[in-house]
C-alpha positions as CSV (number, residue, x, y, z in Angstrom):
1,X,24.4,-51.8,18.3
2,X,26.2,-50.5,15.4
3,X,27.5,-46.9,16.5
4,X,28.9,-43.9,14.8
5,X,30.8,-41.0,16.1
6,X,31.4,-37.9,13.8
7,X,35.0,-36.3,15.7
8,X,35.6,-33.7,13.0
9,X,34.9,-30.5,15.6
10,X,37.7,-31.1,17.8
11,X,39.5,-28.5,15.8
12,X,42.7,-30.3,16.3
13,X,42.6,-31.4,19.4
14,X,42.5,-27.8,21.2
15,X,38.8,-27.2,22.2
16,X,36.5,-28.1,25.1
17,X,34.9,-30.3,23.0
18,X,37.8,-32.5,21.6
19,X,38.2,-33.4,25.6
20,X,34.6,-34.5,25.4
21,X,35.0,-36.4,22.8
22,X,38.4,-38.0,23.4
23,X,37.1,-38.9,26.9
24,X,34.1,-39.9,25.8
25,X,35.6,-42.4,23.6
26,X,38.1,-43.9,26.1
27,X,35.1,-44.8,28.0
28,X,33.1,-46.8,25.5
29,X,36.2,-48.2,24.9
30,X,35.4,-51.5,27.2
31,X,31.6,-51.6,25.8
32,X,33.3,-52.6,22.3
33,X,33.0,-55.9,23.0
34,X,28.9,-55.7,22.8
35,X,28.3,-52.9,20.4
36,X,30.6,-52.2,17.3
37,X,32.2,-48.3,17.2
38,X,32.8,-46.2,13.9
39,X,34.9,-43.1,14.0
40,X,35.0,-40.5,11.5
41,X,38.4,-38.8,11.7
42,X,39.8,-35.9,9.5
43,X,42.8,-37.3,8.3
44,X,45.1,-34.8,10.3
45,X,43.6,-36.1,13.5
46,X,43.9,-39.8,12.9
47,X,47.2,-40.0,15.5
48,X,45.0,-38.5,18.0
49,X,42.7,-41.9,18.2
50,X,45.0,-44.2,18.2
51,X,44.1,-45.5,21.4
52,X,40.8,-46.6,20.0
53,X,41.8,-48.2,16.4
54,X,42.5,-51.7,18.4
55,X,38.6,-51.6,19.4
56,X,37.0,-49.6,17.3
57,X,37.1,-48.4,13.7
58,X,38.5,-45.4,12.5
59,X,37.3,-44.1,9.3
60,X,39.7,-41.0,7.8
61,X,37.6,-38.1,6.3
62,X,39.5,-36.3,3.3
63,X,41.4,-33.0,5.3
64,X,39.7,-30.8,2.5
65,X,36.5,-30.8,4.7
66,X,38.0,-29.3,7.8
67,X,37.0,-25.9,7.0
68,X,34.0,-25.2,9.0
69,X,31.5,-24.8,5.7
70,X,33.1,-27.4,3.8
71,X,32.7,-29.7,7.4
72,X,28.9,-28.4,7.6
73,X,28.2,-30.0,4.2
74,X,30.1,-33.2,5.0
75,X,27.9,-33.7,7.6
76,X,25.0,-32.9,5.3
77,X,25.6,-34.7,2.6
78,X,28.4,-37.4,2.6
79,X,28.4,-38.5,6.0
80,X,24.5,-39.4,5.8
81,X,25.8,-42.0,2.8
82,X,28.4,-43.4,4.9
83,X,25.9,-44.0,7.6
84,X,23.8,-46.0,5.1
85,X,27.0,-48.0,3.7
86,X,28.6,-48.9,7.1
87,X,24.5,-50.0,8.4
88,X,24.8,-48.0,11.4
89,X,22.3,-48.1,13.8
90,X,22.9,-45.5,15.4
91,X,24.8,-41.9,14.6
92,X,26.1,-39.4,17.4
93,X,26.7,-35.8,16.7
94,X,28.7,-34.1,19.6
95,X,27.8,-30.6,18.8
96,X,25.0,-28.8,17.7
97,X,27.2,-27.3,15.0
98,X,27.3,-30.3,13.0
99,X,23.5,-32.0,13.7
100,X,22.3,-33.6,10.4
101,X,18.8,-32.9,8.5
102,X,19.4,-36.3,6.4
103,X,17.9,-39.2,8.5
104,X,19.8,-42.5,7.7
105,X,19.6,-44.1,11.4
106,X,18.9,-42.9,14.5
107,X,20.5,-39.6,15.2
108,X,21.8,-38.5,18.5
109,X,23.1,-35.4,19.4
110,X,25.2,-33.4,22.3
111,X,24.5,-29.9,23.1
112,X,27.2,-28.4,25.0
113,X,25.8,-24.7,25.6
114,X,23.0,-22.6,23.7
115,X,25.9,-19.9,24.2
116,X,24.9,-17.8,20.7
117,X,21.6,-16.9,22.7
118,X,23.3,-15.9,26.0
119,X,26.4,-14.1,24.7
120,X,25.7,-11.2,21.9
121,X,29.1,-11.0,20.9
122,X,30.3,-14.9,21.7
123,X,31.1,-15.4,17.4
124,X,30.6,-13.3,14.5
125,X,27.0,-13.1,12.3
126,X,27.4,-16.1,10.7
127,X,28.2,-18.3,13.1
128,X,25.6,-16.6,15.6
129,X,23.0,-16.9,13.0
130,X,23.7,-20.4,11.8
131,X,23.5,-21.2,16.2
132,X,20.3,-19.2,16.6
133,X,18.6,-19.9,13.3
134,X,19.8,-23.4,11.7
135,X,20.7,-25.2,14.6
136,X,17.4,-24.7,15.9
137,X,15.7,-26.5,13.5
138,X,18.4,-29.1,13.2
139,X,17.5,-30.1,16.7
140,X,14.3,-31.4,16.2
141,X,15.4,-33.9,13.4
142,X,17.0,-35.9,16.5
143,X,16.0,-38.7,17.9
144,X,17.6,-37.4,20.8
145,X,19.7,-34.7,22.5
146,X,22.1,-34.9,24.9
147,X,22.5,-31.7,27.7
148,X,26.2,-31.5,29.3
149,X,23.9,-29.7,32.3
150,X,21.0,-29.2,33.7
151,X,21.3,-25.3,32.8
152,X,21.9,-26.3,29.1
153,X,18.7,-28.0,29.2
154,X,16.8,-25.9,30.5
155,X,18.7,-23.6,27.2
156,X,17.4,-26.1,25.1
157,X,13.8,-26.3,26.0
158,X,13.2,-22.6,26.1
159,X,15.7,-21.3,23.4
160,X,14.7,-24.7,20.8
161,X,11.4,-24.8,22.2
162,X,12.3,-28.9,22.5
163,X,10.3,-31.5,24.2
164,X,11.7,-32.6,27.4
165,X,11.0,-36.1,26.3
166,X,13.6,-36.5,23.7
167,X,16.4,-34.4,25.6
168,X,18.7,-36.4,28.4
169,X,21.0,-34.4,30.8
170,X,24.2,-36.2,31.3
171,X,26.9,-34.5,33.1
172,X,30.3,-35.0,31.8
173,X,32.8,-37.1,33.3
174,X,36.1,-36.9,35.6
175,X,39.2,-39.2,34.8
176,X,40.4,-39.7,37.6
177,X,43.4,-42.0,36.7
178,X,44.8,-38.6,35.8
179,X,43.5,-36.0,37.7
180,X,44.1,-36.6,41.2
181,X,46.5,-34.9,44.3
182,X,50.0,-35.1,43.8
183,X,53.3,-33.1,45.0
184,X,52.9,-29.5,44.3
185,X,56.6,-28.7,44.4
186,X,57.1,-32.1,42.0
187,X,54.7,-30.3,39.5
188,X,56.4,-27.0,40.2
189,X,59.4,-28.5,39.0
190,X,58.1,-30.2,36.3
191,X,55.6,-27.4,34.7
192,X,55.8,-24.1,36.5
193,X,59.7,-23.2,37.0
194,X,60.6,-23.9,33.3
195,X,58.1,-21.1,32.2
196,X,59.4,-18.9,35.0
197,X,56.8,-19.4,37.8
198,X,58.8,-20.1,40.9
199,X,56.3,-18.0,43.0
200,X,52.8,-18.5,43.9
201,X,50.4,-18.1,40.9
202,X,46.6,-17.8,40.1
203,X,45.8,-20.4,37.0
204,X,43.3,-19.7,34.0
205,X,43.1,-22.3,32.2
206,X,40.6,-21.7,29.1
207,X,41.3,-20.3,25.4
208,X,42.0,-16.8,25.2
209,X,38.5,-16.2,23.5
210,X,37.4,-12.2,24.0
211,X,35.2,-11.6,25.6
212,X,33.6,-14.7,26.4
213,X,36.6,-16.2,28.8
214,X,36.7,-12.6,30.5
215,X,40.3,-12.6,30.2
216,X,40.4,-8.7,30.4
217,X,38.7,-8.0,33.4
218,X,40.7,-10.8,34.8
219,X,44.1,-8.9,33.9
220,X,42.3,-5.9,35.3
221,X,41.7,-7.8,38.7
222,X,44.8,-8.7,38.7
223,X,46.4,-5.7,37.9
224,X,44.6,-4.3,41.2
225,X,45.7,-7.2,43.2
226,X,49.3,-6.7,42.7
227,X,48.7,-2.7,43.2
228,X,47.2,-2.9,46.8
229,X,49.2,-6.4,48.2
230,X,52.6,-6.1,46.9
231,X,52.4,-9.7,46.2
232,X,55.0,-11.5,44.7
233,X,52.1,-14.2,43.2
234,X,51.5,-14.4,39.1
235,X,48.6,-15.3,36.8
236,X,49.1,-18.1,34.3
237,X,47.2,-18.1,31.2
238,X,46.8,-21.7,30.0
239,X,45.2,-21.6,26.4
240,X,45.5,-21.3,22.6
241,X,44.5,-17.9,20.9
242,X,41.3,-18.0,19.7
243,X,38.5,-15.2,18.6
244,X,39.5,-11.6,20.2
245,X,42.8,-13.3,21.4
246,X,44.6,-10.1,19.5
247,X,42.2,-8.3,23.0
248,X,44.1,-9.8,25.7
249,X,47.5,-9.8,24.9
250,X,47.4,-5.8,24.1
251,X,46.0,-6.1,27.7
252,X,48.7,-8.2,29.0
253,X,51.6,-5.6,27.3
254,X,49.1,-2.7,28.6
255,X,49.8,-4.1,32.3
256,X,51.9,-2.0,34.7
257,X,52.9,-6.0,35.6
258,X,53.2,-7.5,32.5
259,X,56.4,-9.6,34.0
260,X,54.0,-11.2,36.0
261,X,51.7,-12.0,33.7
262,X,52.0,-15.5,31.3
263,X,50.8,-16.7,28.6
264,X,51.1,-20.4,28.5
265,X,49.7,-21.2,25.2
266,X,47.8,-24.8,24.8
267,X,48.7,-27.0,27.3
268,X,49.2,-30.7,26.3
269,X,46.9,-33.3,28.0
270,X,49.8,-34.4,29.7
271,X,51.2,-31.6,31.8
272,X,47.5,-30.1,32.7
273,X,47.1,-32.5,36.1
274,X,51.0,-30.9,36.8
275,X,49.8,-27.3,36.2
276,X,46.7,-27.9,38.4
277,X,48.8,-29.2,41.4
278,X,51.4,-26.4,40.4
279,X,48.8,-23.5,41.2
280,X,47.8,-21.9,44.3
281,X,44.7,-21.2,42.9
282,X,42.5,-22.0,39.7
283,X,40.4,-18.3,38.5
284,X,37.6,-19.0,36.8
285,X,35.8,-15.6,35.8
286,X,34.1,-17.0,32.1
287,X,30.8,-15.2,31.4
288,X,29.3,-18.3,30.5
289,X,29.7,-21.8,30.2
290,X,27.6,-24.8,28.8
291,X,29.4,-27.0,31.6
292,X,32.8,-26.0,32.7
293,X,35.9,-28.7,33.1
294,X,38.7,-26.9,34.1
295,X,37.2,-26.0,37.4
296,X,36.4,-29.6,38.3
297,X,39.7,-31.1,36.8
298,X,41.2,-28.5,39.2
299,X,39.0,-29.8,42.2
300,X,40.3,-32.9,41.4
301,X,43.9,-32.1,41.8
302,X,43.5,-30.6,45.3
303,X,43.6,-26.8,43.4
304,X,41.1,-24.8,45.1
305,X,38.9,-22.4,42.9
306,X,37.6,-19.3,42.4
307,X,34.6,-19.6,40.1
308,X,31.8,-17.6,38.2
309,X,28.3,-19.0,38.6
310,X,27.3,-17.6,35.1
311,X,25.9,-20.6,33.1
312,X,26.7,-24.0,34.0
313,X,29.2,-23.1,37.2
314,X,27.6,-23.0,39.9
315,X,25.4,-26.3,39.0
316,X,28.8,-27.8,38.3
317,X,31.2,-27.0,41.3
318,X,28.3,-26.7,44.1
319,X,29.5,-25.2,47.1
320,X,32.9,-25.9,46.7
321,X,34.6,-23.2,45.5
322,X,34.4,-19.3,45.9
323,X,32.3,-17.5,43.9
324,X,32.5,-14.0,42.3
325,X,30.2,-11.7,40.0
326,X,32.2,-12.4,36.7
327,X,31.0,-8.5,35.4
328,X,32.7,-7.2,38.8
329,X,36.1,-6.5,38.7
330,X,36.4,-5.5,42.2
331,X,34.9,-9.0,42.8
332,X,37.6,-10.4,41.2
333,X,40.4,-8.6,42.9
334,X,38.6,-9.4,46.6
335,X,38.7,-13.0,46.5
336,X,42.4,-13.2,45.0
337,X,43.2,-11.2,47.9
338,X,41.6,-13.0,50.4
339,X,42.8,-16.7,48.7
340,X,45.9,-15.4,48.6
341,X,46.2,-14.4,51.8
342,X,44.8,-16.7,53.8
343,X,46.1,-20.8,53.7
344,X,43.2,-22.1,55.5
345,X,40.6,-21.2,53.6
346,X,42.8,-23.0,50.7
347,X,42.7,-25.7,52.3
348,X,39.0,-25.6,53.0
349,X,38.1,-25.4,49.8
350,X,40.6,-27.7,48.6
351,X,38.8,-30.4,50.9
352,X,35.5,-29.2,49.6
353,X,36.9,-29.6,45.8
354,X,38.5,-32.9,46.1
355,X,34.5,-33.8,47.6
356,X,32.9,-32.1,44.6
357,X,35.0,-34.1,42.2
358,X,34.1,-37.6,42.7
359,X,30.5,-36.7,41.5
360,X,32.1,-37.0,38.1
361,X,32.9,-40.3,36.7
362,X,33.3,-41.2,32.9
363,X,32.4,-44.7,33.3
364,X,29.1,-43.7,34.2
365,X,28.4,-41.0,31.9
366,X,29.0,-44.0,29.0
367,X,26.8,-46.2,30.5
368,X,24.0,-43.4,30.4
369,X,24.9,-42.2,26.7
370,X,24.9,-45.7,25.9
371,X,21.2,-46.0,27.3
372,X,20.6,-42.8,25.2
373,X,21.5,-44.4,21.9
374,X,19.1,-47.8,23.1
375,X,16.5,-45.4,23.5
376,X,17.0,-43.8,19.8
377,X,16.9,-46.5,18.3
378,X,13.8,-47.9,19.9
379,X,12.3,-44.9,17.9
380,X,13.4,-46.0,14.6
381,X,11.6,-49.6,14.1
382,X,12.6,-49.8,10.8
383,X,16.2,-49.9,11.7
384,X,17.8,-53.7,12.5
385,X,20.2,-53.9,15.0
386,X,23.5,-55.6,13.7
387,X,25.2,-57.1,16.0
């Protein structure tokens, strides 16, 4: 098969989505020697795919379409010609922002959360419209949709009214040649005490997006915690300011503990395994979420978790982490104070994480997305395979 990728909503490399994608992409990675790849990479972003150009090619698109309208009518109208021109057979979409009307080969497309019909306030009007309205109709012009959960496609059934039959659930994957167990006191070293974090600290790792992340009642929990245990512990915000960011951090200088509170910023690919092995405990109180990484990256690193079920979660992380009402922050506060306090159930859940995480595996989730593009194209006779 003759495969394309659009890339050009990774917003720089700083989104749940560019992971996807990125990982996404080192997994098909060994399938290039049976199906051709093209990438279409906004011309700012080409150093972040070098990894693939020896396999697969990388097509620059001009910067002048990042803007998110300009990017919508890219995807609209250009991309559907270069589709035609480079004889794809098959063109993947990995957001439901950016699904194309035009049909010029089989169209696939990921849905990572129907958050604009969960969360009132998630983006402003526009985008809220353009994810309850548009995208809905854009759906149905794939051949076929990919779900990052079961909960997401359930989302997409009810919300899109789509048939079952066209839409795949297909859990992301785990890289686990760099998330795995290592020295916490090496990654303390490494990571934590250059920002000031000798002492035990809670890790959030997620943009600081208000309200969606739930950043404030998380200060507020925390705030509580450090009122009633006289703990010398922290909370590490790991994340790039996004919508509502302005919230949080008049939160943070609000805080009767605002030493104790940081503010990370992004965190490069590279030192996230170190901040995972770093941290006592990874808090994840988000409202919602379409699948949910951090938690099982965390897992992964022997970081034991305190999660909200809302959305995805509790599909995702099973029974191995602790789970609180998100909407609660008394909830909140209770289970930092009893993680905090007590080693062994750490350590229980730590076990019961590092379990959890094997059930993720790139590898496997490109051998089924692969399977998804077969099937697509099976439903477009017209189109010949060029191999």
């Amino acid at each position: 098969m003759n495969i394309g990728l659009s890339t050009s909503v990774i917003q720089r490399g700083r989104s749940g989505v560019a992971q996807y994608v990125f990982a996404l992409v080192r997994a098909l990675l060994p399938h290039a020697d049976r199906h051709r790849f093209t990438l279409f990479v906004l011309e700012e972003d080409l150093p972040l795919f070098g990894f693939a150009r020896p396999k697969m090619k990388v097509l620059p698109v001009p910067e002048k379409f990042r803007a998110p309208v300009k990017n919508v009518l890219w995807h609209q109208m250009a991309l559907p010609r270069l589709a035609r021109n480079h004889r794809l057979d098959v063109l993947h979409v990995p957001s439901y922002r950016r699904m194309l009307w035009p049909r010029p080969c089989a169209l696939v497309a990921t849905i990572h959360d129907l958050a604009p019909f969960r969360l009132a306030k998630k983006y402003d009007w526009k985008r809220m419209l353009y994810g309850r309205v548009v995208a809905r109709r854009l759906a149905h012009r794939q051949d076929e949709v990919v779900a990052v959960s079961q909960n997401t496609a359930r989302d997409i059934v009810e919300f899109f009214r789509f048939s079952a039959g066209r839409l795949t659930m297909i859990h992301n994957g785990l890289d686990h040649a760099r998330f795995f167990p290592g020295a916490r006191e090496a990654a303390r070293t490494r990571v934590a005490e250059p920002r000031g974090l000798g002492q035990p600290f809670f890790l959030y790792v997620a943009r600081l997006e208000h309200p969606a992340k739930n950043h404030v009642r998380l200060i507020e929990a925390f705030n509580r915690f450090k009122a009633e245990t006289r703990s010398d512990w922290k909370l590490a915000l790991g994340g790039s300011d996004w919508h509502g960011a302005e919230v949080v951090h008049a939160m943070i200088r609000q805080s009767p503990f605002v030493r104790d509170i940081h503010c990370l910023g992004f965190v490069p690919d590279d030192d996230l395994p170190a901040w995972y092995r770093a941290a006592e405990v990874l808090v994840y109180p988000s409202l919602f979420e379409g699948f949910g990484m951090p938690p099982v990256e965390a897992m992964a690193c022997g970081c034991p978790v305190i999660s909200s079920t809302r959305g995805s979660l509790g599909e995702v992380v099973g029974d191995a982490a602790a789970f609180i009402d998100p909407e609660s922050t008394n909830s909140l506060k209770e289970e930092m104070i009893r993680l905090a306090a007590n080693a062994e159930k750490r350590e229980r859940l730590r076990q019961a994480g590092l379990k959890r995480a094997q059930c993720f595996n790139w590898d496997e989730t490109a051998a089924a997305m692969l399977n998804v593009y077969s099937r697509a194209l099976t439903k477009r006779p017209g189109f010949r395979v060029v191999c």
